[in-house]
C-alpha positions as CSV (number, residue, x, y, z in Angstrom):
1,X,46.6,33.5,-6.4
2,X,47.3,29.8,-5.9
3,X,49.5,28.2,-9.0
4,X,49.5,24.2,-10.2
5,X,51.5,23.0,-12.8
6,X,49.8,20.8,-15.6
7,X,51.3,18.7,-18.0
8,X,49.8,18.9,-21.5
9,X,48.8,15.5,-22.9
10,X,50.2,14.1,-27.0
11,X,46.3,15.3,-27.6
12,X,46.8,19.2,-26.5
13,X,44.3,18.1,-22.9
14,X,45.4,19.2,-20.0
15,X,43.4,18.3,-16.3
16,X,42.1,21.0,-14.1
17,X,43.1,20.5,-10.9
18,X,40.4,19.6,-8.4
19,X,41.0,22.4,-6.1
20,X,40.2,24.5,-9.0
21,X,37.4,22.7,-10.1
22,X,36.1,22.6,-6.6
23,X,36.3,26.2,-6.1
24,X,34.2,26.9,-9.4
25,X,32.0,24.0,-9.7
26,X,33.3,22.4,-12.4
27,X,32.0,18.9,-13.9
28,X,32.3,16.7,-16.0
29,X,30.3,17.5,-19.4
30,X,30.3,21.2,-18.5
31,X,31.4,23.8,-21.4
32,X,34.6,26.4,-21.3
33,X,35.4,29.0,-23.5
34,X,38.8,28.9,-24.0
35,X,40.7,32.3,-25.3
36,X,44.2,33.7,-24.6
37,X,46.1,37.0,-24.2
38,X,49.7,37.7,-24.6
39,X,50.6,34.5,-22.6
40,X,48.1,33.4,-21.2
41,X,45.6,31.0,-21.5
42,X,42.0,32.0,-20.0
43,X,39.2,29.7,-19.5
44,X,35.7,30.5,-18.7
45,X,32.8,28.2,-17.4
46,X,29.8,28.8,-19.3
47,X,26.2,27.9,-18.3
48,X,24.3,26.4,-21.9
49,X,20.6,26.7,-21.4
50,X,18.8,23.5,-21.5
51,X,15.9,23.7,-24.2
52,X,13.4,23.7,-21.7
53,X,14.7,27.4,-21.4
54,X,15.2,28.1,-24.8
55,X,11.6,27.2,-25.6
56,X,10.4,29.4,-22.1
57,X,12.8,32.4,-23.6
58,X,11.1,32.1,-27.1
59,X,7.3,32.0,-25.6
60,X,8.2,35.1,-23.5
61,X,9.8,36.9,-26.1
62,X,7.1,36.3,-28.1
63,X,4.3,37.1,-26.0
64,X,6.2,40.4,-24.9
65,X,6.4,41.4,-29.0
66,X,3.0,40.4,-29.3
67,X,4.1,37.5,-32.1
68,X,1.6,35.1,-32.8
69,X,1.8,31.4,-33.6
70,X,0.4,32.9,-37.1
71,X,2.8,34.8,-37.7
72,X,5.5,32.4,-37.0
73,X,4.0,30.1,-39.2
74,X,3.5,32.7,-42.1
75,X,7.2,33.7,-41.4
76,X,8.1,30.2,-42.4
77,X,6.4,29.5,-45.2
78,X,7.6,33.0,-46.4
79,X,11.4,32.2,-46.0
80,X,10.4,28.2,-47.4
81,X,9.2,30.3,-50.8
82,X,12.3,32.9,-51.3
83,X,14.8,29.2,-50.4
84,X,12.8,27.5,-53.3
């Protein structure tokens, strides 16, 4: 396991070293989940779907249940009555 030494900024950021970031394809704008154990600290790069995919998952899942636009919408204006 190769080690680097990082120097932690007055704002708590620290910089990945490009090796590293190389080696998992890291860039800028990406998203890590951060979490620790005894000591420590873990990150993991995380892939956030794009809406595009979000909107393809929802259509599929729907179609697979056999949900309707109808229903949706009746869903909707059931939940809008109990908020109200």
């Amino acid at each position: 396991m190769r080690v680097s030494i990082v120097k932690v900024t007055r704002k708590g950021q620290v910089t990945i070293p490009k090796a590293i970031r190389d080696k998992l394809k890291i860039n800028e704008g990406d998203y890590l989940i951060v979490s620790f154990e005894n000591d420590f600290i873990i990150f993991k790069k995380v892939e956030i779907p794009t809406w595009d995919e979000i909107f393809k998952y929802g259509t599929d899942f729907s179609k697979d249940k056999g949900i309707t636009k109808r229903d949706i919408i009746k869903a909707i204006k059931e939940v809008r009555r109990n908020i109200a």
